[in-house]
ROLUMTOR-748200 format. One record per atom (N, C-alpha, C): x, y negated, z. Coordinates in pm, whole numbers, plus 50000, padded with zeros to 5 digits. Each point is the difference from the previous one (the first is absolute). Layout:
residues N
XYZ ...
END
This chain:
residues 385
543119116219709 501375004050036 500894987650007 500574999850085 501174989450035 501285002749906 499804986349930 501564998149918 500814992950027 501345007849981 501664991350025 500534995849892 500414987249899 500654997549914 501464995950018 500345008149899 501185009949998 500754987749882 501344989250071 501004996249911 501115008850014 500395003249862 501365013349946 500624983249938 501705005350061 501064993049961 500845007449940 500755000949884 500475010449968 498915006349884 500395001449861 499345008049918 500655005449926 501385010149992 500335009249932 499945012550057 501345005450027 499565016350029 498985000850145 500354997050089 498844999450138 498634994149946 500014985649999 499304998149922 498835011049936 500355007449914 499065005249928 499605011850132 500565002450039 500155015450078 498694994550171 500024986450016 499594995750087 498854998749954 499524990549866 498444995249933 499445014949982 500595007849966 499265012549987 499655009450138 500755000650095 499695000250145 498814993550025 499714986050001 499034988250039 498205006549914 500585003249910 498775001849882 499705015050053 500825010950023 499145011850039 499805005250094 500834993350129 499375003250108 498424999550024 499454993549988 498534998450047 499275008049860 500395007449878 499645007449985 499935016650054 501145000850071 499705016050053 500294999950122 500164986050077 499545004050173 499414990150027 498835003950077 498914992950074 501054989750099 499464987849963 500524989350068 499324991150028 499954994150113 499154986550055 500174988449957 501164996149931 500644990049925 500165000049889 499774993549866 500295001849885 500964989149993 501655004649914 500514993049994 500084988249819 499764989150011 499994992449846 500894993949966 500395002349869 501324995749942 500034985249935 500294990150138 499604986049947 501164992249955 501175005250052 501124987949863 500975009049974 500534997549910 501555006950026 500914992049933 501215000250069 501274985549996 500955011849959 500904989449849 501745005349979 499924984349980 501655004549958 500504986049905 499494996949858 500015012349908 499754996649875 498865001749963 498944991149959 498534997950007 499925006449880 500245005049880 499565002449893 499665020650055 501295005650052 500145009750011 499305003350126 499434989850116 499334999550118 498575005949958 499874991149866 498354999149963 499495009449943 501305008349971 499335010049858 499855011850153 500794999950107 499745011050110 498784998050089 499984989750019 498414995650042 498865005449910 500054999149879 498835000449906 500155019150008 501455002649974 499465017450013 499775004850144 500774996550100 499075006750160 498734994850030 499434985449984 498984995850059 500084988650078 501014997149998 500054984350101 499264988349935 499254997650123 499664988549934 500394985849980 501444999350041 500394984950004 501694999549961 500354992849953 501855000850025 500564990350075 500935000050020 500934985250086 501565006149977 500844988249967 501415000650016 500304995250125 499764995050087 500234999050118 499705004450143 501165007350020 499115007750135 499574998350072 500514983750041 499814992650140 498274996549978 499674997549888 498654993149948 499225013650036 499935014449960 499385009250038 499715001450143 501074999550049 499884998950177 498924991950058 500474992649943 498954982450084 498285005349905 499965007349978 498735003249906 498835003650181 499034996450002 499325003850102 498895009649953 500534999049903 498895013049931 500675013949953 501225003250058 500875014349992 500335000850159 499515011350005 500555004950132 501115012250013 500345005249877 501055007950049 500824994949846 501825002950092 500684992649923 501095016849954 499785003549837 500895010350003 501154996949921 501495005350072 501314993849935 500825012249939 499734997649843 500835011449927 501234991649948 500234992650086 501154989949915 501255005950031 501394996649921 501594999650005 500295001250218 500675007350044 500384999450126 500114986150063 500574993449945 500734985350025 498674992850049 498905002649923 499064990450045 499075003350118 500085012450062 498785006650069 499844989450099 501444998650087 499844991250129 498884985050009 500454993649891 499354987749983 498765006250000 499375004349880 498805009349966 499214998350121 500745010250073 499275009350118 499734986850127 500944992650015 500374987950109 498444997349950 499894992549894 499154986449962 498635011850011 499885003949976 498355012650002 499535001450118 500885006550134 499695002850077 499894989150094 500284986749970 499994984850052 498344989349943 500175013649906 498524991349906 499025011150078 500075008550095 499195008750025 499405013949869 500935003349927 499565011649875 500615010350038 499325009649991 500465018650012 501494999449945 500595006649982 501315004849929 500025013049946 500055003549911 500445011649889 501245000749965 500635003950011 501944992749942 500625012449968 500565001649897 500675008849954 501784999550072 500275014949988 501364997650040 500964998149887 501345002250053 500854999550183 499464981749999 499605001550167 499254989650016 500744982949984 501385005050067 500344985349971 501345000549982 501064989249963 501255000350028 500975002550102 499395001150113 500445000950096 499335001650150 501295007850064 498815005850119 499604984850101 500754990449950 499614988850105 498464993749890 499955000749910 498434993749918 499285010950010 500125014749994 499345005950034 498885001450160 500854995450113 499854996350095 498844989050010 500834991349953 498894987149984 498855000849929 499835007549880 498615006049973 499145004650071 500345010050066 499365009150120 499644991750153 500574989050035 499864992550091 498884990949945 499964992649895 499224993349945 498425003749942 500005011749981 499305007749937 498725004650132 500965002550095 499345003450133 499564987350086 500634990550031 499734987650064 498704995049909 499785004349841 499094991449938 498295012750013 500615007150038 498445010350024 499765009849851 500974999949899 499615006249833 500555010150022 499185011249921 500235016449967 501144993549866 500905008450075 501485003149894 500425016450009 500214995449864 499975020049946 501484998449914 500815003649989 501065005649901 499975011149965 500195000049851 499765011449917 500945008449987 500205007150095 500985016649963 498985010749965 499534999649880 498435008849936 500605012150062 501485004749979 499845010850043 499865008250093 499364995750104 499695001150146 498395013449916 499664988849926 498325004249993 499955011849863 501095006149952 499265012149960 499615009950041 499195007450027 499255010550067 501355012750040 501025002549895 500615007650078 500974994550116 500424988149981 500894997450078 499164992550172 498865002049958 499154998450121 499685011150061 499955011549934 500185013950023 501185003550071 500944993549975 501435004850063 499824993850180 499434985749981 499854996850097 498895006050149 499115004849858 499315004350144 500635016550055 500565008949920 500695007250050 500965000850093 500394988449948 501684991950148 499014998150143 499174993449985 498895000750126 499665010950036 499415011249902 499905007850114 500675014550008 501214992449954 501275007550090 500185009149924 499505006349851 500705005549907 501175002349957 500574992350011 501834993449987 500524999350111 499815002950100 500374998950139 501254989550023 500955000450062 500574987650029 501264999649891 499914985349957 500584997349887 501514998850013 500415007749898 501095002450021 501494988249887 499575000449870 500684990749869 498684995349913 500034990249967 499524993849850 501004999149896 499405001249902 501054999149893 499274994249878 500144986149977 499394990949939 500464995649854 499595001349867 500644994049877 498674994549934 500584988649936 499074991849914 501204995449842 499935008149898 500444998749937 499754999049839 500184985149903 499604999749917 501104996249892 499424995649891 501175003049872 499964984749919 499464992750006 499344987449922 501184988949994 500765004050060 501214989149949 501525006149985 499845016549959 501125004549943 500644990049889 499474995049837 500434998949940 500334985550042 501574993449973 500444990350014 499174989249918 499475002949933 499694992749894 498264988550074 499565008350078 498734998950086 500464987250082 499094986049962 500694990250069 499514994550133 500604989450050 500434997950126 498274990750065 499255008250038 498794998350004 500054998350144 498904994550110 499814992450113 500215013550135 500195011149906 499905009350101 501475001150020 501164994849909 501295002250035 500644990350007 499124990550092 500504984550027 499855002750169 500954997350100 499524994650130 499284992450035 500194986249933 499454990450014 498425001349975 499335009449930 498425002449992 499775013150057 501025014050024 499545010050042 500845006550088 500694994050101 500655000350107 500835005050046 499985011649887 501015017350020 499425002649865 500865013249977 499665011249894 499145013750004 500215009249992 498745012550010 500025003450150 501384997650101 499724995250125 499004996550095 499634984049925 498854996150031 498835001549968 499845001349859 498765002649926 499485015349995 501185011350006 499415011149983 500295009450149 501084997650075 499975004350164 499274992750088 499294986049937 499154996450078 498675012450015 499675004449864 499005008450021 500205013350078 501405002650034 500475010850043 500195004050112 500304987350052 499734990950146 498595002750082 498974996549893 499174999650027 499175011650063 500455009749913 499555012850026 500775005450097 501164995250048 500705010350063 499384993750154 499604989049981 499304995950122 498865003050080 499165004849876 498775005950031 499895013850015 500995005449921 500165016550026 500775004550131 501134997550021 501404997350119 499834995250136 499864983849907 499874986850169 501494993049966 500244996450107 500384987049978 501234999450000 501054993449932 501245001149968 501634996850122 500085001450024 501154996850080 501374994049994 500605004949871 501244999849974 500075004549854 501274986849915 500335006549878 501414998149894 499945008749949 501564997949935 499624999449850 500534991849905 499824997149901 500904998249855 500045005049907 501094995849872 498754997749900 500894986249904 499634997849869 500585001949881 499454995849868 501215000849928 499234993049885 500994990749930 499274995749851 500945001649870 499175006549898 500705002749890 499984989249913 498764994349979 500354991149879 499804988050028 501224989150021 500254984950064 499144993649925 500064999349858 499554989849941 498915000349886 498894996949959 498735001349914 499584993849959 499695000449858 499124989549896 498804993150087 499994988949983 498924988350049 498385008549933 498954998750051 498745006649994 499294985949930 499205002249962 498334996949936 499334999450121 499874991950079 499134995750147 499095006449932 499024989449906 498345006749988 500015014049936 500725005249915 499655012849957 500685011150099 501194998750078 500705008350066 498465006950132 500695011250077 499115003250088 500745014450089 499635003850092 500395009349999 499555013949966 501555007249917 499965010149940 500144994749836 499634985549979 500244992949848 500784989450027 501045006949914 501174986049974 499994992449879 499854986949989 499764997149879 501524989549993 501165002249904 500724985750033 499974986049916 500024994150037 500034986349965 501034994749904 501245001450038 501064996949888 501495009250059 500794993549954 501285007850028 500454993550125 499464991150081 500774998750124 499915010750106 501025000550078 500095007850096 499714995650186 499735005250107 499434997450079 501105013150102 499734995750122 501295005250108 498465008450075 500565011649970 499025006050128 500685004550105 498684993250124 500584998350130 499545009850099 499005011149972 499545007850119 501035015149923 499785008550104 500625008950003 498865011949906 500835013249907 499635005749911 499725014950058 500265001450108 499735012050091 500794999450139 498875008450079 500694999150162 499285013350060 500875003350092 499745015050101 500114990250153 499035004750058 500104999150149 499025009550060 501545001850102 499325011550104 499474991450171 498975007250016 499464993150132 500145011450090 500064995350104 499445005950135 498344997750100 499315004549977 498945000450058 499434997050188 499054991350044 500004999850123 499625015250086 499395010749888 499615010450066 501515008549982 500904995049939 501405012049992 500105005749881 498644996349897 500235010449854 501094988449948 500605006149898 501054995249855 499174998249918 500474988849891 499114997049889 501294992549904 499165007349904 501234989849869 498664992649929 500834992149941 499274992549839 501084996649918 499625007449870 500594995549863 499244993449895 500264986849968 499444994149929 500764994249844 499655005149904 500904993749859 498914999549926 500044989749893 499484995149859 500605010049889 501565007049997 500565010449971 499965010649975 498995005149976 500005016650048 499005003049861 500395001949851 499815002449939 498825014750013 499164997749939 499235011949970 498914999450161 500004990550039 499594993950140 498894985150012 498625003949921 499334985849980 499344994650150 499965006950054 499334992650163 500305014150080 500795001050044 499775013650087 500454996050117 498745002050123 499874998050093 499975010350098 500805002950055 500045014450046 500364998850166 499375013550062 500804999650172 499725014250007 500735001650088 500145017150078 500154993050176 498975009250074 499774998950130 500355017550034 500814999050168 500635011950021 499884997950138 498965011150070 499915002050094 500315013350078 499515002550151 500205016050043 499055006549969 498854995749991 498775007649915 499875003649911 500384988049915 499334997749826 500984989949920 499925002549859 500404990749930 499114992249882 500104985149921 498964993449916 501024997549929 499765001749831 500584993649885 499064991349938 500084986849977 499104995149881 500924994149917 499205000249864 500364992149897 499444991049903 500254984950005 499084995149960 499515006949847 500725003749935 500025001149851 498945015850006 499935004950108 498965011050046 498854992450105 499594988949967 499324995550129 498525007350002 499615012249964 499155005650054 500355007650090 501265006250013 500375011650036 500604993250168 500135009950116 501065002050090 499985014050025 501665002950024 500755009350070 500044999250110 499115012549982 500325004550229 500495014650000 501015000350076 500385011850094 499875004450118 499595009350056 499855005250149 500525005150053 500994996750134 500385011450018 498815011950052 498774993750044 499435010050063 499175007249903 500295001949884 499415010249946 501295015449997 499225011549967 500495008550040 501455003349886 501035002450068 501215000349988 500275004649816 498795010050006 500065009049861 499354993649886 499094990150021 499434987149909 500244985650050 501184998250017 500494986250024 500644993849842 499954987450029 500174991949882 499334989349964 500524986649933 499124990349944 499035003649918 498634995450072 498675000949877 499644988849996 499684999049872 499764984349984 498034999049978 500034990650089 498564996449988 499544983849917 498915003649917 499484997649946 499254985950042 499904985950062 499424992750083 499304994849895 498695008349980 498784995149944 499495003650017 499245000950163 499125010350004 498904985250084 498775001150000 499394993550094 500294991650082 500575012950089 500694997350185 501464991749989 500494997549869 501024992750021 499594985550008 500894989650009 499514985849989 499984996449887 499114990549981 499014993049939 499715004949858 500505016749986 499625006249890 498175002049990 499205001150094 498795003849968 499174986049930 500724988949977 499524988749914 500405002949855 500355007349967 500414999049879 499405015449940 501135011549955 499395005649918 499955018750058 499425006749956 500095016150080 501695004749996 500175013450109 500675002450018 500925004049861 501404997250030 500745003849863 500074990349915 499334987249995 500274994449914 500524986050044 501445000949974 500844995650082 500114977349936 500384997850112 499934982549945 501164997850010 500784981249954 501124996149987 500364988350086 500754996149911 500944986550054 499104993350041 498824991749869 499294992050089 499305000850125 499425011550026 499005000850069 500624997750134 501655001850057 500414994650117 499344985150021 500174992249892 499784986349963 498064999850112 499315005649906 498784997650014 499975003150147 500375010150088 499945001450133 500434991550091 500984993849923 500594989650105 498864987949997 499274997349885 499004989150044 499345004350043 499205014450005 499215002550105 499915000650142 501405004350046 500044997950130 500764985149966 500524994050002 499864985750004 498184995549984 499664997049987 498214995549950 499525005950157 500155011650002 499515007350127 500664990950098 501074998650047 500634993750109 499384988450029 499684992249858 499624987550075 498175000750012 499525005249907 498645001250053 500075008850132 500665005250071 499775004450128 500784995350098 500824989649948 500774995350081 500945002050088 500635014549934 501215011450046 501694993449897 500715006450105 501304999449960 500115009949843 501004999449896 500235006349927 501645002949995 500415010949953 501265007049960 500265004549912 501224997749905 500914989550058 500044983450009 500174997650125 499304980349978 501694996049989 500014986350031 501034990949988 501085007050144 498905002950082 501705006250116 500585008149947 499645011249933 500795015949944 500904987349904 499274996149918 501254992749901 501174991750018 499664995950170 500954989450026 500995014850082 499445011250054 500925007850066 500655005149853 499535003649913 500445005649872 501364990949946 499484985949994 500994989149994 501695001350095 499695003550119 501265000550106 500455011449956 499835009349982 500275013549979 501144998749809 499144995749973 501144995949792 500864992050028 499424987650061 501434990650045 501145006350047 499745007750140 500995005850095 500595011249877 499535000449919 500735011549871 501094993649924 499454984249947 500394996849932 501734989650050 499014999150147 501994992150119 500745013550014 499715018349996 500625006750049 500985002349856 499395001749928 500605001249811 501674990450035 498764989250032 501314984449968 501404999250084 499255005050178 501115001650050 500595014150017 499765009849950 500455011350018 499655008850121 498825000750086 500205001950158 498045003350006 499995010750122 498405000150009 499514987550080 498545001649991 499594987550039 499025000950084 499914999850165 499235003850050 498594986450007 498815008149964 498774991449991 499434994650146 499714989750008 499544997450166 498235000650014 
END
């Protein structure tokens, strides 16, 4: 069997969520490629080494540029801070290495761009990770939109809402810096919202946007112990946070549907909830991530006297990529989006096919938050070209 060695940049929360992807894919789907876990690069070597020794890597490096130039890794995966993807992604796909890259892909829709140009001019399979493309129900939703279940789409109605930096006290960590994460739940959590509304919908047109931030200012963090979802602080200094603490934008669609997204860190009693409602003349889809076995479908064409949302169950066989894993009913999680995405990544390049979502969805994903984030600023919609 043909092996790809696999450098991971980035070893905290992705990080772990990625080495464990790498390690069980090729236990429960037949693959032509085995992927091997040959270095993995942070900054802090003590805490690098102890993550290496529990996933399996066999090598460390503090330097990323040194991993790159490695002629013995061929795919380069980036769980790093936003700020860094561009460089990352530039120097990989210039060294000729696959790309794996976690999102929101870059700072901006102009580096986003340049990824995707670069990426393509250099001949490398690039994949960005919106896992949630790949859970079985929300692939379910999709293939229903195909064949015309939902008939023509009428609103989306999009929220991604979590709670992890209610308390003031929670300090000023890289995710509520611009300067490393480009935007606020905006970017990081309507990117994923984006994402989906792209693949479910199509393609965006037009958008109007508000932000809002509650808490200006936050205790300085513990770099090595901080993470996200763990705040650890450092001392009593304080730090200016610069991205925004929640935002609503409504879009207009190229097919004519409406779509909102609400995105806050705010929303108490709210640990990841990833949610959409699709509304058509046929049919309607609810998912929820925090239900990610489940989707809601409605018909209209069932008969008038048993109409209503039934929610189905997407563990059956015939759904995707459930028949690798376990019998019907017995439903899987968070990670396992993870593990699918290296499979069809692994697949793509041993067959030498395109994968989705690659670096273009992310760089269109990119124009689409920006144009949110100039409509917020200047007050006014923003038509997308």
């Amino acid at each position: 069997m043909k092996k790809l060695n696999v450098g991971i940049i980035g070893y905290k929360f992705m990080g772990k969520a990625h080495s464990n992807a790498w390690r069980k894919a090729p236990y429960f789907f037949d693959l032509n490629v085995e992927p091997v876990l040959k270095v993995a690069c942070g900054r802090h070597e003590a805490s690098l080494k102890e993550f290496a020794d529990r996933w399996g890597w066999e090598e460390i490096e503090t330097d990323w540029q040194k991993v790159i130039a490695r002629e013995d890794v061929d795919i380069i995966d980036i769980g790093v801070p936003t700020a860094l993807h561009h460089d990352i992604a530039i120097a990989a796909a210039r060294a000729g290495k696959h790309l794996f890259c976690e999102k929101p892909m870059a700072m901006s829709y102009a580096q986003a761009k340049e990824m995707y140009e670069v990426a393509e001019e250099n001949g490398v399979k690039h994949y960005l990770n919106h896992n949630y493309r790949r859970c079985p129900a929300v692939m379910l939703a999709r293939q229903l939109i195909e064949d015309g279940k939902v008939g023509r789409i009428f609103h989306w109605r999009g929220a991604y809402l979590q709670s992890w930096i209610v308390d003031p006290n929670f300090p000023l960590t890289w995710h509520l810096q611009k300067e490393h994460a480009g935007g606020g739940p905006h970017w990081d959590l309507n990117s994923h919202s984006v994402d989906l509304a792209r693949f479910l919908v199509g393609e965006v047109k037009s958008v109007s946007c508000m932000t809002s931030q509650f808490i200006k200012e936050r205790l300085l963090p513990d770099e090595e112990a901080a993470g996200t979802f763990k705040g650890v602080v450092k001392g009593t200094d304080k730090g200016t946070v610069s991205v925004e603490d929640a935002a609503f934008m409504m879009a207009e669609f190229e097919n004519g549907a409406l779509g909102s997204f609400e995105a806050t860190r705010f929303a108490p009693g709210r640990k990841n909830y990833n949610y959409f409602e699709i509304y058509g003349d046929k049919g309607s889809l609810i998912f929820d991530l925090e239900r990610m076995n489940e989707l809601k479908f409605f018909s209209n064409e069932d008969p008038a006297n048993a109409q209503g949302f039934r929610t189905i169950i997407a563990t059956e066989a015939e759904h995707a990529y459930i028949a690798n894993w376990w019998p019907p009913g017995h439903i899987i999680g968070y990670e396992h989006e993870f593990v699918h995405g290296v499979v069809d990544f692994l697949n793509a390049i041993d067959q030498d096919q395109k994968i989705e979502p690659n670096f273009y969805d992310g760089m269109r994903a990119m124009q689409i938050l920006e144009a949110g984030l100039q409509s917020a600023a200047e007050g006014r919609r923003i038509e997308l070209g």
